[in-house]
C-alpha positions in Angstrom: 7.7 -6.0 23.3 4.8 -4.2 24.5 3.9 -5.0 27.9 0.5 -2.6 28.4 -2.6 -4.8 27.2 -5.4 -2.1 28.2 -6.4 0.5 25.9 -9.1 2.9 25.5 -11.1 3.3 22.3 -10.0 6.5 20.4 -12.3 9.1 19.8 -13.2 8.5 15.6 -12.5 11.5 13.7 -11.9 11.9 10.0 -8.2 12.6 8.9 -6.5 13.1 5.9 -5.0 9.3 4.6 -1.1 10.9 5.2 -2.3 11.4 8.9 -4.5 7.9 9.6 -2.3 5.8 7.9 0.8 6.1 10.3 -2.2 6.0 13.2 -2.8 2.3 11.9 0.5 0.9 11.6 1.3 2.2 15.1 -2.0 0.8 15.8 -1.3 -2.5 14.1 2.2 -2.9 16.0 0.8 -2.3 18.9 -1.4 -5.7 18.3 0.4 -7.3 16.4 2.9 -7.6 19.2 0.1 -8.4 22.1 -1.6 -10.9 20.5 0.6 -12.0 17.8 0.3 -11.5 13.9 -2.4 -14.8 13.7 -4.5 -13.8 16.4 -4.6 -10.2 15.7 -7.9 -9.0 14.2 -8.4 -6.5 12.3 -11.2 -5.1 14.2 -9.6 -4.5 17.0 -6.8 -2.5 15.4 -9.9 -0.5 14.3 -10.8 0.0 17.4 -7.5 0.9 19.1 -6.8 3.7 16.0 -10.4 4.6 16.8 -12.1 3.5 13.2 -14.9 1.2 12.1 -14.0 -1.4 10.7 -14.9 0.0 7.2 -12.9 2.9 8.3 -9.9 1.2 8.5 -11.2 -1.2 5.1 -10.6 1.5 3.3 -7.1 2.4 4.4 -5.8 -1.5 4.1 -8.1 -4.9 2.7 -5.9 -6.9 5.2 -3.8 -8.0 8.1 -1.3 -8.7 5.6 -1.4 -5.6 3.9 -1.1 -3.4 6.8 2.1 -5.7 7.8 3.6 -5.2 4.3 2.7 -1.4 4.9 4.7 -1.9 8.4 8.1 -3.5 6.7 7.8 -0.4 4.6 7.7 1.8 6.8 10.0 0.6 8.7 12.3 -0.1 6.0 12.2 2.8 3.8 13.0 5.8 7.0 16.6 5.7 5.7 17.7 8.5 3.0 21.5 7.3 1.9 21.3 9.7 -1.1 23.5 12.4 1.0 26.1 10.0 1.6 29.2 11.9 1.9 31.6 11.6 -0.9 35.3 10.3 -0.4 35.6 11.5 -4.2 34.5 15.2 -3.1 36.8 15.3 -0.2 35.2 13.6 2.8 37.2 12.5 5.5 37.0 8.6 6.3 35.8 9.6 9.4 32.8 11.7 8.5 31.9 9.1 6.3 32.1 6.2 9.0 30.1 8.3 12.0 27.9 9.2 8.9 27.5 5.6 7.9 26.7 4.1 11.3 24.9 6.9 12.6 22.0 5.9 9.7 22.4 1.9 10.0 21.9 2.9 14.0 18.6 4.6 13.0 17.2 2.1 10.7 17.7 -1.1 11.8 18.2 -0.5 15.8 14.8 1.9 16.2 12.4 0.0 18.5 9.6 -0.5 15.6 12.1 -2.6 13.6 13.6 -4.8 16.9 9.7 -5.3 17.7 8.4 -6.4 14.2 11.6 -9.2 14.4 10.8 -10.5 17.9 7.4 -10.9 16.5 8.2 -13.0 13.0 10.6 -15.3 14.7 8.1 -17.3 16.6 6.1 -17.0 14.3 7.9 -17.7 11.2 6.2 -21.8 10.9 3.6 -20.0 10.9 3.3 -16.9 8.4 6.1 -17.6 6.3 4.7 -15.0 3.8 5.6 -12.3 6.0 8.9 -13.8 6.8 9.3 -14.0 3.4 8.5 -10.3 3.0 11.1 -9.2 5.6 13.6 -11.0 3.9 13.3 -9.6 0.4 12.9 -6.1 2.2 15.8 -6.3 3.8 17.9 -7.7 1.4 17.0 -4.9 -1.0 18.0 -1.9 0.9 21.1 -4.2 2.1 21.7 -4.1 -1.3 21.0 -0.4 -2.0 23.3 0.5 1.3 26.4 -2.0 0.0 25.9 -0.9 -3.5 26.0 3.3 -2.4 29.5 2.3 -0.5 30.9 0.4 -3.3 30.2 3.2 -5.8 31.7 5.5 -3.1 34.7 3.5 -2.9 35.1 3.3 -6.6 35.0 7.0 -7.4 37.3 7.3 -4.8 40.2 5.1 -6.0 39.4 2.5 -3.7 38.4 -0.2 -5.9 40.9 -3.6 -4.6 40.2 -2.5 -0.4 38.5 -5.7 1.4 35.5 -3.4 1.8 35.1 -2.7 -2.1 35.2 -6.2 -2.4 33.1 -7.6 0.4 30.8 -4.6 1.1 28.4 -6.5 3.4 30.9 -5.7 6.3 29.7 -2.6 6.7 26.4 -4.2 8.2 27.9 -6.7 9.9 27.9 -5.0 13.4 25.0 -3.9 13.5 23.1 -7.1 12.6 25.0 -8.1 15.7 23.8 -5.7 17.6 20.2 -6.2 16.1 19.9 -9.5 17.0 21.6 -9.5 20.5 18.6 -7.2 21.2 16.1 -9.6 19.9 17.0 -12.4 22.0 18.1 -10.3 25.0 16.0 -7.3 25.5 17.2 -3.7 25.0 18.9 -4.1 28.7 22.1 -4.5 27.3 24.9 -4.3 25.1 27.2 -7.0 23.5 30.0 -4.2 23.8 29.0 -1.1 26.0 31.3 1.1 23.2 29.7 -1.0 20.2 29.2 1.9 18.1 32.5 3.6 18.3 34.3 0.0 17.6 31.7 -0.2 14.2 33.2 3.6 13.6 36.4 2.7 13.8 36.4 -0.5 12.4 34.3 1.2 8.8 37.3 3.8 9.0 40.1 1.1 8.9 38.2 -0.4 6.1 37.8 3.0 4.4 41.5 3.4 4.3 
């Protein structure tokens, strides 16, 4: 969570809509965690990217827009289309560190643990955007179970407990995820978490 509440207005200057848009979102988390998503305003997520208010208008007609734009962003950093291939040769090693080393940056990156501390007490509230998060996330669970499975398959590995049950692969980390939710980022549930989830994927691999 974002403990600095003073800011100083940004000097307005005109950029190109692939350079102002990532500006806003930062912008918008930034407020989004001070004051919550319901008391946020959108002019003063103007003001602290350093737009009018017709600035930003133009860029995103909403509060909820810019936080669908957020879940995106945050969702969508992952490419799995290099996966390594267990047909091709890879090593159920390479394929594990691989694995983790991409669920680590997607779903542990500050950005991601902030936008859930902010939905849960807020979920009575804006259950449209918990909503959101939910069918975001499922769909590139999906996408990540469905790339392993496929993987698995055109290995021979069709009848292993991870061919059948695919969501283990995520299940560490969602661990992990939410023990940083409740508990800060101060801790670990397991100091060597992320070699366990290596070489738990790697027995499951075999």
């Amino acid at each position: 969570m974002i403990q600095n509440d003073t800011y100083r207005p940004k000097r307005r200057l005109r950029l190109a809509p692939a350079q102002r848009v990532p500006q806003i979102l930062d912008a918008a988390l930034q407020e989004f965690s001070r004051r919550g998503f319901t008391a946020a305003r959108m002019d003063d997520i103007a003001q602290r990217c350093g737009l009018s208010k017709g600035g930003l208008y133009a860029h995103f007609d909403s509060k909820d827009a810019i936080f669908k734009a957020l879940l995106d962003r945050t969702l969508n950093r992952t490419d799995w289309a290099q996966m390594p291939q267990l047909a091709a040769g890879a090593g159920t090693r390479a394929l594990a560190e691989w694995t983790v080393d991409r669920l680590h940056a997607a779903l542990l990156a500050p950005d991601v643990i902030t936008l859930l501390r902010l939905l849960i007490p807020e979920r009575e509230r804006v259950p449209m955007r918990v909503d959101e998060w939910k069918k975001l996330t499922h769909g590139h669970t999906q996408q990540v179970m469905q790339v392993i499975q496929k993987n698995l398959e055109a290995s021979g590995r069709k009848d292993t407990v991870l061919a059948r049950h695919p969501w283990l692969v995520l299940s560490p980390i969602v661990h992990v995820l939410l023990w940083h939710t409740v508990f800060g980022e101060g801790g670990e549930p397991d100091p060597h978490y992320r070699q366990a989830h290596i070489d738990m994927l790697c027995e499951l691999l075999a």
